[in-house]
C-alpha atoms as one frame of an Amber mdcrd trajectory, in Angstrom:
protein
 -14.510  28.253  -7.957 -14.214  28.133  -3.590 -17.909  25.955  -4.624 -15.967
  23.108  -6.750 -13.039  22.929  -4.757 -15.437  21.956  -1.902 -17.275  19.626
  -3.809 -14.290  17.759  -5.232 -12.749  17.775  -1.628 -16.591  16.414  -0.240
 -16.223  13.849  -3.095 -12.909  12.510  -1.883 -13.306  12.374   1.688 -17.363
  10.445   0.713 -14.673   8.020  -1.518 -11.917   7.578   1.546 -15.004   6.661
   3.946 -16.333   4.025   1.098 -12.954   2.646   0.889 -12.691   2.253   4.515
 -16.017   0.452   4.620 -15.043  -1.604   1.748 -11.701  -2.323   3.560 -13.440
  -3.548   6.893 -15.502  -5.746   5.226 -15.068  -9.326   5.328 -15.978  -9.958
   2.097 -12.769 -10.399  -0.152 -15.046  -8.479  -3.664 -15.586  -5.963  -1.114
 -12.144  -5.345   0.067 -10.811  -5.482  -3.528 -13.147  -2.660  -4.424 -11.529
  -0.896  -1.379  -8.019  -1.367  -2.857  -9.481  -0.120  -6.549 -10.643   2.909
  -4.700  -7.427   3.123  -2.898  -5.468   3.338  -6.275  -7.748   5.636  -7.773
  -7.636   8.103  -4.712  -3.574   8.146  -4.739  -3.515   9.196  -8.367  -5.182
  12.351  -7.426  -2.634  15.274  -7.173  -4.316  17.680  -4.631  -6.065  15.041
  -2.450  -5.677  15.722   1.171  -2.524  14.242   2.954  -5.283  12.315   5.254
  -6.899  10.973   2.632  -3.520  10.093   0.852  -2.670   8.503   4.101  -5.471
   6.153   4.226  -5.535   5.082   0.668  -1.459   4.097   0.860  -2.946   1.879
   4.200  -5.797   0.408   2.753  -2.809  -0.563   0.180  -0.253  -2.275   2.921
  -3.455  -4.174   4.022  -4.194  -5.755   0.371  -2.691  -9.064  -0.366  -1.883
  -7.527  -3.598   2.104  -7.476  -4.634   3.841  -4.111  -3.180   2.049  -4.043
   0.142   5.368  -3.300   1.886   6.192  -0.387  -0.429   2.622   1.199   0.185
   3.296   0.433   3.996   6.613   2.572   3.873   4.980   5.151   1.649   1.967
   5.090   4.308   4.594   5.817   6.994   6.894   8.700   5.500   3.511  10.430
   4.500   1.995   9.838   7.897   5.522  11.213   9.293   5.358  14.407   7.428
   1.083  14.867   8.465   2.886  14.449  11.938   5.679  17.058  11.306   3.430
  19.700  10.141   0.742  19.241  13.016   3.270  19.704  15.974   5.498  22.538
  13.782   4.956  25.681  16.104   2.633  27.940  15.094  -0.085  24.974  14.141
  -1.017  24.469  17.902  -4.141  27.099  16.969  -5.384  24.696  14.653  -6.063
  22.142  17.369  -5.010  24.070  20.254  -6.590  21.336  23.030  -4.449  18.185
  21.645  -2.175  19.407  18.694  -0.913  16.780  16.916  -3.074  14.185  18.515
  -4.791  12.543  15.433  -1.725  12.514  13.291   0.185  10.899  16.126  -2.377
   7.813  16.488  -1.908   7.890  12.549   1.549   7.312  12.501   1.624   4.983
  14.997  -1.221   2.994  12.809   1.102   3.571  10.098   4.235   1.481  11.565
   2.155  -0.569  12.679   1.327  -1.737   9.355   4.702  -1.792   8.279   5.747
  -3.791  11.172   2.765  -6.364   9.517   3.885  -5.779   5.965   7.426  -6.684
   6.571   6.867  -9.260   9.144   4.516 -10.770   6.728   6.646 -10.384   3.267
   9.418 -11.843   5.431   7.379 -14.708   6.397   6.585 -15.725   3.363   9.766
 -15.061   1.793   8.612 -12.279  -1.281   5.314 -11.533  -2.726   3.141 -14.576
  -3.149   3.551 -13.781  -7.368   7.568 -14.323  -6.364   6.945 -17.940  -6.207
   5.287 -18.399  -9.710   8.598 -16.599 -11.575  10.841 -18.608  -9.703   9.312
 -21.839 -10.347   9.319 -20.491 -13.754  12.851 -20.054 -14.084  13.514 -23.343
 -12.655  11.754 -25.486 -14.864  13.389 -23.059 -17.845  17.002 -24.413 -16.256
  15.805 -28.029 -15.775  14.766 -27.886 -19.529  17.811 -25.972 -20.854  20.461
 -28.850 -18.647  17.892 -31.611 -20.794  18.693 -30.048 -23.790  22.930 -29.591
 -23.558  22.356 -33.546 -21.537  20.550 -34.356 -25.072  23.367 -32.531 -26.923
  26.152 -34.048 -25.544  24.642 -37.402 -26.089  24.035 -37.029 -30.028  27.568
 -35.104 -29.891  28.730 -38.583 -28.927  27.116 -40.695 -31.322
């Protein structure tokens, strides 16, 4: 059992590092095999919170609709990785720097946020956002054609 538990936890730490090479990339097939990776890694249950981490990152970085919401989700997780490394008691897990890694990582983590935000703010909503609303607009232009039309045949 100890056997596949360390194999499935090799396996998802071998995916987080090809999702981070995918991610780095500047090939855009390349970084949207990342992001698949990414989604498949977060549906995972018992993945590590590192691992978690990354893939809710590699998220905020895709152009893909809900960056900001993976950003946020990047940073409470990120918060709590924090919490747990500097809770007393923990320091003999890392005794020389406790707390060290997961502090870089959250300050990666707002970071992106910062970007995410600054960026959905910048371009007012997702870049989907655009589409609906110019959908709905040309569904009001055509619906004030038809009463216009209505009216004038009301008159006749």
């Amino acid at each position: 059992m100890a056997e596949s538990q360390s194999n499935e936890m090799r396996m998802y730490y071998e995916l987080m590092f090809t999702m981070m090479e995918y991610h780095e990339s500047d090939s855009e097939e390349d970084k949207a095999e990342g992001d698949s990776i990414a989604r498949m890694l977060v549906t995972y249950a018992n993945i590590p919170l590192l691992i978690r981490i990354r893939a809710c990152m590699t998220l905020a970085c895709s152009s893909d609709d809900g960056y900001v919401e993976w950003a946020q989700e990047c940073v409470r997780l990120a918060e709590i990785a924090h919490g747990i490394a500097t809770t007393p008691g923990q320091e003999a897990r890392n005794a020389a720097f406790p707390g060290e890694a997961e502090a870089e990582l959250l300050d990666d983590a707002r970071r992106v946020l910062q970007w995410a935000e600054a960026d959905y703010a910048e371009l007012g909503g997702y870049a989907g956002d655009e589409e609906e609303e110019e959908d709905e607009d040309e569904g009001e232009e055509e619906n004030e054609v038809v009463a216009a039309e209505t009216r004038r045949e009301d008159e006749v």
